[in-house]
VODREN-633742 format. One line per 10 residues: number of its first residue (from 1); for each residue x, y, z of N, C-alpha, C. Coordinates in steps of 0.001 Angstrom, whole numbers. Layout:
// VODREN-633742
NUM) X,Y,Z,X,Y,Z,X,Y,Z; ... $
END
This chain:
// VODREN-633742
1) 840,-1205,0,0,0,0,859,1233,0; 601,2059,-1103,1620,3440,-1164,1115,4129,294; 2142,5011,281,1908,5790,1483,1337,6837,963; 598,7601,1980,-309,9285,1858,630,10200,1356; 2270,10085,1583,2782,11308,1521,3536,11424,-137; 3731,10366,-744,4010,10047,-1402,2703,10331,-3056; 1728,10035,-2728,230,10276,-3393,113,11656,-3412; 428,12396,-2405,256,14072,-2381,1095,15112,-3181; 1860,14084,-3187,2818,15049,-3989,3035,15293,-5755; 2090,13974,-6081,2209,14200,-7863,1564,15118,-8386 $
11) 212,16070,-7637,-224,16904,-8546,573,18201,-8296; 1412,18529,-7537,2359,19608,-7454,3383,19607,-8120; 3913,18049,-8520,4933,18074,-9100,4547,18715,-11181; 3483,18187,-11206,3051,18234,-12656,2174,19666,-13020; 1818,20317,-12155,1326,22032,-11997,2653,22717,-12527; 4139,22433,-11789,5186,23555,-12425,6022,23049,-12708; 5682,21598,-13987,6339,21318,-15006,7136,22295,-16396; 8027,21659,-16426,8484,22621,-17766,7994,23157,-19183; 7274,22018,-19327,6417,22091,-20202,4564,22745,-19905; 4638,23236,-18833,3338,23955,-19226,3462,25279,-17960 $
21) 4952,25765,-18052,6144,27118,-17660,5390,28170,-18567; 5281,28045,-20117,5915,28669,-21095,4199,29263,-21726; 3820,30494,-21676,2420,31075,-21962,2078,30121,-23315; 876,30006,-23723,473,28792,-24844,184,30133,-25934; 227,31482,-25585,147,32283,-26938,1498,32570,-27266; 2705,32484,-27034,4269,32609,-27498,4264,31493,-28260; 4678,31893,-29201,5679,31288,-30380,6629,30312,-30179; 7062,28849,-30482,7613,28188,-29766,9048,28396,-30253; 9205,29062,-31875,10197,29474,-32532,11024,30333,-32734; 10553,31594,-31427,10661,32677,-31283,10678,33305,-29889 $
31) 11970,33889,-29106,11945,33995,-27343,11068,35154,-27416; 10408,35378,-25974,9842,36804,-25686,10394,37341,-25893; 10134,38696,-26488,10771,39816,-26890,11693,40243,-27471; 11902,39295,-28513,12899,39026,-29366,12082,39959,-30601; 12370,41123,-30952,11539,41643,-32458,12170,40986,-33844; 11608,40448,-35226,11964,40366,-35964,12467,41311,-37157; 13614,40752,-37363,14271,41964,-38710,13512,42108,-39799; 13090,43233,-40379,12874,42957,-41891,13892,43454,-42526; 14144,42721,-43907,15080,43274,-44659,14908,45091,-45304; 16429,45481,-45919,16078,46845,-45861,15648,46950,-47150 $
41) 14706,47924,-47482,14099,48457,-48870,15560,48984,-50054; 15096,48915,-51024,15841,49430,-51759,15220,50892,-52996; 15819,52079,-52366,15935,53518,-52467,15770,53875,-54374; 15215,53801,-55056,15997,54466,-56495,15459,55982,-56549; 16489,56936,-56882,15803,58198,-56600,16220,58562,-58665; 15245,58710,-59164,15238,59100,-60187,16116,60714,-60709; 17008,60849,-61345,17877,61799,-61761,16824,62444,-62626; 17100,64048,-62968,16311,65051,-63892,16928,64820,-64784; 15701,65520,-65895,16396,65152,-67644,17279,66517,-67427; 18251,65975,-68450,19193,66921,-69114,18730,67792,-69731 $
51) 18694,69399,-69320,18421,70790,-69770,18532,70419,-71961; 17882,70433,-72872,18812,70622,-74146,18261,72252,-74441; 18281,72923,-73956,17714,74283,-74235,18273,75358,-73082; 18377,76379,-73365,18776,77606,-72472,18150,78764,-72893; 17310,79675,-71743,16911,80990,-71973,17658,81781,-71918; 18737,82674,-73471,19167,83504,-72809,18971,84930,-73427; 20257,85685,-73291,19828,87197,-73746,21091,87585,-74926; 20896,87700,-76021,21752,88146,-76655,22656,89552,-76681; 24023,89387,-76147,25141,90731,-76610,25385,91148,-77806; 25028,90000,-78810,25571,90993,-80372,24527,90141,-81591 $
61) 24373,90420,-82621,23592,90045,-83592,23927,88695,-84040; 23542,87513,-83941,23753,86315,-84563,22818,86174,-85539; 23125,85603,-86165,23082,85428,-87786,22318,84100,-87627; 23454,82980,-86679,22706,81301,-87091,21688,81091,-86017; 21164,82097,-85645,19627,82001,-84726,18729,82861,-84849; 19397,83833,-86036,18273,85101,-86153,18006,85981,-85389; 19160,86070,-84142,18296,87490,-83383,18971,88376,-83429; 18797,89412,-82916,19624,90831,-82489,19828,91113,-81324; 20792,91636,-80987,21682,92284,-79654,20662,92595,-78536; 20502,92404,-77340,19044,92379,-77018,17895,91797,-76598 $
71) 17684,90857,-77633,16359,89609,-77653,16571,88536,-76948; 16079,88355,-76221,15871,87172,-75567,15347,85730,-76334; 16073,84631,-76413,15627,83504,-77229,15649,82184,-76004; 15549,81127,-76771,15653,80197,-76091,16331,79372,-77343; 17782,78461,-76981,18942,78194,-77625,18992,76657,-77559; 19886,76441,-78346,20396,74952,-77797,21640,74653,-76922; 21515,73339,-75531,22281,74132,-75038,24101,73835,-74931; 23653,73002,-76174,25188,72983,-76214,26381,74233,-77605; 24727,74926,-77867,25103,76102,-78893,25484,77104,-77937; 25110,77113,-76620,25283,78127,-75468,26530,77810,-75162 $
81) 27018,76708,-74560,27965,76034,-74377,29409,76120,-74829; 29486,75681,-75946,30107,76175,-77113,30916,77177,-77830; 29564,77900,-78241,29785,79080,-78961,29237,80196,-78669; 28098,80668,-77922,27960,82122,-77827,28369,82450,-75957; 29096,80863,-75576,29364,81704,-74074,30752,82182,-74040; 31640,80836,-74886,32811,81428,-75042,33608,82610,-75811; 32676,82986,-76783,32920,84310,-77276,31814,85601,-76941; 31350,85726,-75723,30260,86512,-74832,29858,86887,-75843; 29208,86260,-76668,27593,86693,-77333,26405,86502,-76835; 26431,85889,-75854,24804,85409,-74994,25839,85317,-73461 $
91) 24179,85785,-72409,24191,85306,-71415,23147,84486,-70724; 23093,83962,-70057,21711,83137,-69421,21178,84531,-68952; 19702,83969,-69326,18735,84945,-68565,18648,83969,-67198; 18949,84640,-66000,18729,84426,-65034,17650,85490,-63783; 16905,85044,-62899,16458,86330,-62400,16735,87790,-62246; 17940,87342,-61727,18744,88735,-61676,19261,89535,-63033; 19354,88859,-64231,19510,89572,-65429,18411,90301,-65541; 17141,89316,-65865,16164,89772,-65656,15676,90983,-65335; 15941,91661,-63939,15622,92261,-63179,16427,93425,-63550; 17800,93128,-63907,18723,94376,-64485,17729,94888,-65827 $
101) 17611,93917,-66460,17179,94486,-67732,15966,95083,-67715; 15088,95232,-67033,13910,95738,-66659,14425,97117,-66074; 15265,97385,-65112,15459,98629,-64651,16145,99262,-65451; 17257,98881,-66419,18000,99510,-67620,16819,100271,-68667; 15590,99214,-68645,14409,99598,-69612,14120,100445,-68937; 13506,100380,-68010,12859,101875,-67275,13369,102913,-67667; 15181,102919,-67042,15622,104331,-67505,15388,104400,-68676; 15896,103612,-69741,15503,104138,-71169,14574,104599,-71232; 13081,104347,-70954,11915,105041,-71233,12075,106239,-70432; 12228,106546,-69458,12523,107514,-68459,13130,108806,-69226 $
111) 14538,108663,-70150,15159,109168,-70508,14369,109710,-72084; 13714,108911,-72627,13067,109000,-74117,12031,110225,-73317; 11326,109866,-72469,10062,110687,-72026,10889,112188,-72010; 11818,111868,-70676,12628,113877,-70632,13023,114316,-71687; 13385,113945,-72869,13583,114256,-74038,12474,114334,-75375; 11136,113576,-75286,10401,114212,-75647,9204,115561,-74973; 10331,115148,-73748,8691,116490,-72828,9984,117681,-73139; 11173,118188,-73630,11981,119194,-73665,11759,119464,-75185; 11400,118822,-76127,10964,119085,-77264,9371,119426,-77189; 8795,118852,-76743,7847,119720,-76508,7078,120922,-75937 $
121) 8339,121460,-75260,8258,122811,-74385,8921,123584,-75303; 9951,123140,-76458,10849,123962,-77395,9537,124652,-78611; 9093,123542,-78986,8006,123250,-79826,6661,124417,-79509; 6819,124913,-78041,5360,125441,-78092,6237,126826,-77671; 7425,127197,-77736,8231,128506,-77397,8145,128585,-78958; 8424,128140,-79962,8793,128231,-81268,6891,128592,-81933; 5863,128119,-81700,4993,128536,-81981,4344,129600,-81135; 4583,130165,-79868,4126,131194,-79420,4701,132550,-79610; 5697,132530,-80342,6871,133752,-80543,6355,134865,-81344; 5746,133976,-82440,5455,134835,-83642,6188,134535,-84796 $
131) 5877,135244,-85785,6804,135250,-86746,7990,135674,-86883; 8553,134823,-87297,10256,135069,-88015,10152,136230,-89152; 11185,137723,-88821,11199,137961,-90058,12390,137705,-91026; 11559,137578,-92114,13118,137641,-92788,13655,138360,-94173; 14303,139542,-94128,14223,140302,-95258,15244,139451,-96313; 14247,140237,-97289,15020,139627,-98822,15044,141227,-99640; 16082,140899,-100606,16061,142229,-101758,14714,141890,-102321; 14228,142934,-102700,12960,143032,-103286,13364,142733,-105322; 12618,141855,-105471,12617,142432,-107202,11510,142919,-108321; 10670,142346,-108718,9969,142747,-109645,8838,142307,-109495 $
141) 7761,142769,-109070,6299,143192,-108365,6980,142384,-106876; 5816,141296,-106465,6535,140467,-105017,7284,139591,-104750; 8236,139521,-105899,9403,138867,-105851,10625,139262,-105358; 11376,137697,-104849,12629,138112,-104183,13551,137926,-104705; 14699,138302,-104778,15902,137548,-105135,16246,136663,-104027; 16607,135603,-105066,17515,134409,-104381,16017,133697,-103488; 16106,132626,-102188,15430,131811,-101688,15595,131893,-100483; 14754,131682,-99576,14705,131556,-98370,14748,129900,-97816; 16407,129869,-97164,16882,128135,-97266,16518,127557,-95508; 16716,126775,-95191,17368,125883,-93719,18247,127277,-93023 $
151) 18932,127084,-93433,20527,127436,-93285,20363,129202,-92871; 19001,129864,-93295,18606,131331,-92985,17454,130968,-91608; 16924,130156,-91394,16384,129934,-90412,16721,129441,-89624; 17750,128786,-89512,18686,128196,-88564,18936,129303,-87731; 19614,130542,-88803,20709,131800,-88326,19747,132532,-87781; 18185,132421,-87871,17059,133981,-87352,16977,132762,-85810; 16770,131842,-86191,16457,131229,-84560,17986,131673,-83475; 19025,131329,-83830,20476,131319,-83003,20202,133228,-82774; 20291,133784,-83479,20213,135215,-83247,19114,135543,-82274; 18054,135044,-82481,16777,135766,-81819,16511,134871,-80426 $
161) 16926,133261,-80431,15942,132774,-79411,17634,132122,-78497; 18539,132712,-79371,19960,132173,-78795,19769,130581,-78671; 19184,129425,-79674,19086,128386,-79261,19195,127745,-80702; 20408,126016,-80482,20989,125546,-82034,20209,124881,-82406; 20270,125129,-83677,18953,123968,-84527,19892,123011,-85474; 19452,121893,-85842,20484,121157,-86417,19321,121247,-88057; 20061,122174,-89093,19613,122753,-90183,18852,121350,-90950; 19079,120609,-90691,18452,118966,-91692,17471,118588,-91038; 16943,119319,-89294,15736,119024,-88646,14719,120169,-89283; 14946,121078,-90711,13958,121899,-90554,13493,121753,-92021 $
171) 12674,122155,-92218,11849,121715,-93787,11210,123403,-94305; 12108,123962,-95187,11137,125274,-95343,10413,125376,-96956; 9224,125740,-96518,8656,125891,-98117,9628,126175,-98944; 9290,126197,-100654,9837,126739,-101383,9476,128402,-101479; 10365,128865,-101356,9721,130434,-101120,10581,131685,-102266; 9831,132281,-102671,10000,133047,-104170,9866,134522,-103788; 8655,134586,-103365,8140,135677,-103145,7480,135902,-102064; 7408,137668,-101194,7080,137967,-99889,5848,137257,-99927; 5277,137317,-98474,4288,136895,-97861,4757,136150,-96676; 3645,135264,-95786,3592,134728,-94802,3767,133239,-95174 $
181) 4729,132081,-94337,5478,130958,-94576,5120,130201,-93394; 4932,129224,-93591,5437,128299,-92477,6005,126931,-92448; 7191,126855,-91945,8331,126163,-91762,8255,124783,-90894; 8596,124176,-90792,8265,122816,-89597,10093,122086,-89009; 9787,122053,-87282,11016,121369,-87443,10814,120282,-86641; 11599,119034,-87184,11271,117639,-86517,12044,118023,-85330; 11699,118784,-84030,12252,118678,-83090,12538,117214,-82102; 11145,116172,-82652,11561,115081,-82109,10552,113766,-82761; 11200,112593,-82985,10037,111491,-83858,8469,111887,-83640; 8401,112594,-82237,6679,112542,-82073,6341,114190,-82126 $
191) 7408,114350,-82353,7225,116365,-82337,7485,116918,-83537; 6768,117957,-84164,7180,119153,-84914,6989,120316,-84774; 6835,121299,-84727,7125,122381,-84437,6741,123060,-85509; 5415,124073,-85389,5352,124900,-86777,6037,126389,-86392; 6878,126816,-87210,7558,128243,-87236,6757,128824,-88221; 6296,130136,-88590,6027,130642,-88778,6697,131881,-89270; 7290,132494,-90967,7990,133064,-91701,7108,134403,-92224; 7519,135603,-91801,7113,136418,-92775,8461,136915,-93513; 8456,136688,-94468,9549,137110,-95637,9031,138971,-96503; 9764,139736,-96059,9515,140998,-96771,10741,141510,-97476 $
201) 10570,142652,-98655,11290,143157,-99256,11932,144407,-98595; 13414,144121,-98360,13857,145551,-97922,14846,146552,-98893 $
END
């Protein structure tokens, strides 16, 4: 007959067996807290296309692109490359060119404007004056000798208004005989100027 003390002891022994130690939701292939590696991705970062074109600004007149000193084109860019960087015929338009060339424009217009608003203040001194006179020998009834040229109205303006006229800016009738004339001078592409001639016999 086994003994009592001996009988008592098998269900304690088999409660904290080795085999039922270990939680039944763990992995039998895998320790607690062990994380698994994944392998690493592989990166391709796609490169930009190659520029074949350049915006730039032309320094002097080319011939094998058609533009003029000035114009802004868009090139090829190994024609940039090449040939109009190494002999500074083009530069890249870049912002900052850009930005120059816009304020260079300004003044130009800036400068065109003060020069047509000074022709036009010349222009309205030259028509508020009055008439120019200008004697001629008298000849036979109201005829003059000789013609009334540029070159005599040039000399009544410098004398009278002390101010130079460039003689090829002025256009004067054909004039024969006394009476009242009027003369025009291209003081500027958008200006003329009517003068006003009385021609008499002295």
């Amino acid at each position: 007959m086994a003994s009592p003390s001996c009988a008592s002891t098998l269900p304690w022994t088999a409660a904290f067996s080795p085999s039922s130690s270990a939680p039944a939701s763990a992995p039998a292939s895998s320790p607690r807290g062990l994380q698994t590696r994944r392998a690493p991705s592989l990166v391709i970062v796609a490169q930009g296309r190659v520029k074949k074109y350049r915006q730039v600004i032309l320094m002097d007149d080319i011939e094998e692109v058609g533009g003029k000193k000035g114009d802004t084109m868009k090139v090829r860019a190994g024609f940039y490359r090449n040939f109009l960087l190494p002999k500074g015929k083009a530069t890249l338009l870049t912002p900052d060119v850009l930005k120059e060339m816009q304020l260079e424009q300004e003044r130009i217009d800036a400068e065109k404007q003060r020069v047509k608003e000074e022709a036009q203040q010349l222009a309205r001194v030259f028509e508020t004056i009055g008439a120019f006179k200008v004697p001629r020998k008298g000849g036979k009834g109201n005829q003059i000798f000789g013609s009334v040229t540029s070159q005599d109205l040039v000399d009544i303006i410098k004398s009278q208004l002390n101010r130079d006229v460039d003689k090829r800016l002025v256009e004067v009738p054909d004039i024969r005989e006394v009476g009242e004339y009027v003369a025009e001078i291209k003081l500027h592409p958008d200006v003329t100027a009517k003068v006003r001639l009385t021609v008499y016999a002295k």
